[in-house]
C-alpha positions as CSV (number, residue, x, y, z in Angstrom):
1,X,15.6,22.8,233.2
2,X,15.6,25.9,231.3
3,X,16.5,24.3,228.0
4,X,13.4,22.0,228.6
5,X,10.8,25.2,229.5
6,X,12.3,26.9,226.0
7,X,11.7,23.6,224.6
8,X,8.0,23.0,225.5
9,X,7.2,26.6,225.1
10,X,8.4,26.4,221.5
11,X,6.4,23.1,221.0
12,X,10.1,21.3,219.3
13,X,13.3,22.7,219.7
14,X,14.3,21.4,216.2
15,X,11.6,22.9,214.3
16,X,12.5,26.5,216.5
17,X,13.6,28.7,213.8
18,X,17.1,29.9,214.6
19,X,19.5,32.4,212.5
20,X,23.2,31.9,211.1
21,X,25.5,34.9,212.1
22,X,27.2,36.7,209.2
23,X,26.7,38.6,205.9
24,X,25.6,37.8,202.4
25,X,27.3,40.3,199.5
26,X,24.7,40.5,196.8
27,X,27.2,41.1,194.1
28,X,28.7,37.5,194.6
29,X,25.2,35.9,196.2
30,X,27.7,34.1,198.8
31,X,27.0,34.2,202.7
32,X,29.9,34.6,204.6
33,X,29.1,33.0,208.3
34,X,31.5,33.9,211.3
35,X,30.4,30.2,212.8
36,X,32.6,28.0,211.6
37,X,29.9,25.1,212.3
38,X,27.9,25.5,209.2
39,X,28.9,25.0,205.7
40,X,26.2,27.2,203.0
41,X,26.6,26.3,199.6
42,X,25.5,28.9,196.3
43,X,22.6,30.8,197.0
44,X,19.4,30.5,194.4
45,X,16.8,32.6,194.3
46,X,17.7,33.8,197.5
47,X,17.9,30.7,199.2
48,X,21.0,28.2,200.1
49,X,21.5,24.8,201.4
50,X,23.4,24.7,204.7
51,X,24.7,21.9,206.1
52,X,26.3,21.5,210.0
53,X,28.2,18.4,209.0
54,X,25.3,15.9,210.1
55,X,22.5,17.2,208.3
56,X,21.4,19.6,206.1
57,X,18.7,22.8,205.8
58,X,18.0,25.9,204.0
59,X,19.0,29.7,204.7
60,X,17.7,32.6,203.4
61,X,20.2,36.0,202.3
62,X,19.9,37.5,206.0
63,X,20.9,33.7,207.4
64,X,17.4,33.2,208.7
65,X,17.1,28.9,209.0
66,X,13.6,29.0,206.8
67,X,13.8,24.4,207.1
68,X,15.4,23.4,210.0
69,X,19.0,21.8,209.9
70,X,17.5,18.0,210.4
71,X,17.7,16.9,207.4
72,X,19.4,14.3,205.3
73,X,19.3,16.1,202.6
74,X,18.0,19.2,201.1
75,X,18.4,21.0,197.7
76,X,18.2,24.7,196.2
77,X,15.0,26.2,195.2
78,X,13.0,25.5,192.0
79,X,10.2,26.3,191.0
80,X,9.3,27.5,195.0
81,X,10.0,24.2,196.3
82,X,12.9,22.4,197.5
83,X,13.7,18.8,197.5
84,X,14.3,17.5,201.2
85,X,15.7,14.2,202.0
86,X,15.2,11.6,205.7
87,X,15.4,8.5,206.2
88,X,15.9,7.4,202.2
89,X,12.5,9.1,201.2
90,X,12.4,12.8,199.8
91,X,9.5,15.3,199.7
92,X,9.2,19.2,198.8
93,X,8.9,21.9,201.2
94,X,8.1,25.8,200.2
95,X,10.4,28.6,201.0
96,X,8.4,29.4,204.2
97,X,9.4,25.8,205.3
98,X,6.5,24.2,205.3
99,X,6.0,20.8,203.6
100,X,3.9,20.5,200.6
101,X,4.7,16.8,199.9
102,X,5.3,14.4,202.5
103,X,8.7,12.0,202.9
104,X,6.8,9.2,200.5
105,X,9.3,8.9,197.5
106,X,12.6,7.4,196.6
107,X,14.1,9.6,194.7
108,X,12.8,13.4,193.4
109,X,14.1,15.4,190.8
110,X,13.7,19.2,191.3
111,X,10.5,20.8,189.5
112,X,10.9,21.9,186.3
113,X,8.0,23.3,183.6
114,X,6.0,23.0,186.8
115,X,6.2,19.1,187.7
116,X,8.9,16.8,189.2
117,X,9.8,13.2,188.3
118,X,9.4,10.8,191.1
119,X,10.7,7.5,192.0
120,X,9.5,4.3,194.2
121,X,10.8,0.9,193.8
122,X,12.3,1.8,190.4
123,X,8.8,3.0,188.7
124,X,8.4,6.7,188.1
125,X,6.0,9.3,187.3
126,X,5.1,13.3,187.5
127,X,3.4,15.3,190.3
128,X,2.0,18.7,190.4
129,X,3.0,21.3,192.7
130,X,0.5,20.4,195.4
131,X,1.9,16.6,195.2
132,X,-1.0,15.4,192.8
133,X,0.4,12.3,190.6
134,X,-0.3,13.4,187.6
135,X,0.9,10.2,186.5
136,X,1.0,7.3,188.3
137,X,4.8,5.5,189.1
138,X,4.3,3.0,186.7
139,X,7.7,3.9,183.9
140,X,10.5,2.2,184.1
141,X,12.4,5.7,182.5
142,X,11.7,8.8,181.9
143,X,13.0,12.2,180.4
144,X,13.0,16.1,181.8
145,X,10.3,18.2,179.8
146,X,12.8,20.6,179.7
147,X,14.9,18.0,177.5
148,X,12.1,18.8,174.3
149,X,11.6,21.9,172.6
150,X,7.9,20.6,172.1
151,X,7.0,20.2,175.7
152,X,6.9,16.5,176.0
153,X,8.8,13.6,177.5
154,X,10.1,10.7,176.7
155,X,8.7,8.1,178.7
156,X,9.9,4.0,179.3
157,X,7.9,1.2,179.7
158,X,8.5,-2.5,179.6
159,X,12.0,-1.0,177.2
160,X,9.6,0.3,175.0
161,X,9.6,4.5,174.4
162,X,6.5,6.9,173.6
163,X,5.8,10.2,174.8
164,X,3.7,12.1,177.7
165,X,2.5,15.8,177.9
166,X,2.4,18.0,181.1
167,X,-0.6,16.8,181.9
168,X,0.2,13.1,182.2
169,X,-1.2,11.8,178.5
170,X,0.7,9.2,176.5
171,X,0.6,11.3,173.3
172,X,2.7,8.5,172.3
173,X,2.0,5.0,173.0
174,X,5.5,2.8,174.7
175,X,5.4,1.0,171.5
176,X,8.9,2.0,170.1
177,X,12.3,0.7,170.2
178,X,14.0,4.0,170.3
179,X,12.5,7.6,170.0
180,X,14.6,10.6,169.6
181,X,13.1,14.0,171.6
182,X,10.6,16.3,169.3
183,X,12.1,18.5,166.5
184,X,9.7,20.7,164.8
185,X,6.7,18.6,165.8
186,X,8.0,15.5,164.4
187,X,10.3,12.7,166.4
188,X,12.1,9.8,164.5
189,X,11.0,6.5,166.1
190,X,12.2,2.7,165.4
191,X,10.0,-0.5,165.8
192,X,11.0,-4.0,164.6
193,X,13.7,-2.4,162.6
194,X,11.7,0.4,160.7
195,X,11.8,3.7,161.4
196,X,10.3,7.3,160.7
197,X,8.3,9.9,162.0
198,X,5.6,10.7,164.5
199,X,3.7,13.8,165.0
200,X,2.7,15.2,168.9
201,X,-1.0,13.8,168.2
202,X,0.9,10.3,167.9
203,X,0.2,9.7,164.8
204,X,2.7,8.1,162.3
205,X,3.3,10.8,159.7
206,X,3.9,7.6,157.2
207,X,4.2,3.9,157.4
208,X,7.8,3.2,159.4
209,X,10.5,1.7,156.5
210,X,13.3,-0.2,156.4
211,X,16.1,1.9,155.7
212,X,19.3,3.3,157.9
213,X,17.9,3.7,161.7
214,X,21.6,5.2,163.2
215,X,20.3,8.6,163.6
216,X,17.4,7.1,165.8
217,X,20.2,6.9,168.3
């Protein structure tokens, strides 16, 4: 009977923020728990995943359970937000444990640059930090900005490459058979067995050529 007055008093007993004995050394970042229950994995940006064998939440450095330990699945900090997994669909929460994007994808890549990659029913896309699509799921494949020095990804559609920027353009049309990342502006692309260069406005520097298209790969 007490458990269930504790219980409605805190509104949900799993949501109850609760705190995992021990210390953290801030020379190693590792928290060292005197409950054998929990497993914490390496802390970043103050934060670690911690798991109790059945599901998974997040920790802060003084073992404070900032998201609850419900979870299927949850990741380190990125960016502010954490990748949290139930049921099959993943969302982000903040480091205060509060959701920012609800349980409506796939799969979700951690943000990086700012966005995240996002998957449902094998099409994906970018959101924003408040969950905006700033593309809609419709590529079949697509690269980490991080991946190009020029701030752009490769994106794949119907097996053909082209290129996006942050904010959800096709710079480059999914016209090409291949596309290697941006170097210096330029990236070499092949179509119908010629090949050559594009510049980050899309534009072919020159007419593609036959010639030797192995470095394309």
């Amino acid at each position: 009977m007490k458990y269930l007055i504790i219980c409605l008093l805190l509104g949900n007993c799993l949501l109850a923020q609760t705190k995992i004995p021990g210390t953290y050394d801030t020379n190693t970042q590792k928290f060292t728990t005197t409950d054998n229950t929990y497993s914490i994995r390496f802390f970043l940006h103050g934060f670690a995943p911690v798991s109790n064998s059945k599901s998974f939440g997040l920790i802060d450095s003084t073992g404070t359970v900032v998201i609850p330990i419900i979870y299927d699945g949850v990741g380190n900090l990125k960016e502010g937000l954490v990748v949290v997994t139930k049921e099959n669909k993943s969302g982000f929460f903040n480091k205060t444990g509060k959701m920012v994007v609800p349980f409506i994808y796939d799969i979700a890549d951690d943000f990086k640059g700012g966005v995240a990659i996002v998957r449902n029913n094998n099409k994906c896309g970018i959101i924003d930090k408040k969950g905006k699509e700033v593309t809609p799921l419709i590529y079949d494949g697509m690269d980490n900005f991080n991946n190009d020095t020029s701030g752009f990804a490769r994106v794949q559609r119907n097996k053909k490459w082209g290129f996006i920027n942050k904010s959800g353009k096709e710079i480059v049309p999914c016209i090409y058979d291949k596309a290697n990342f941006f170097r210096k502006d330029i990236a070499f692309v092949v179509k119908d067995g010629k090949c050559g260069y594009v510049n980050t406005s899309g534009k072919e520097i020159a007419p593609l050529t036959k010639e030797d298209c192995s470095k394309a790969y």
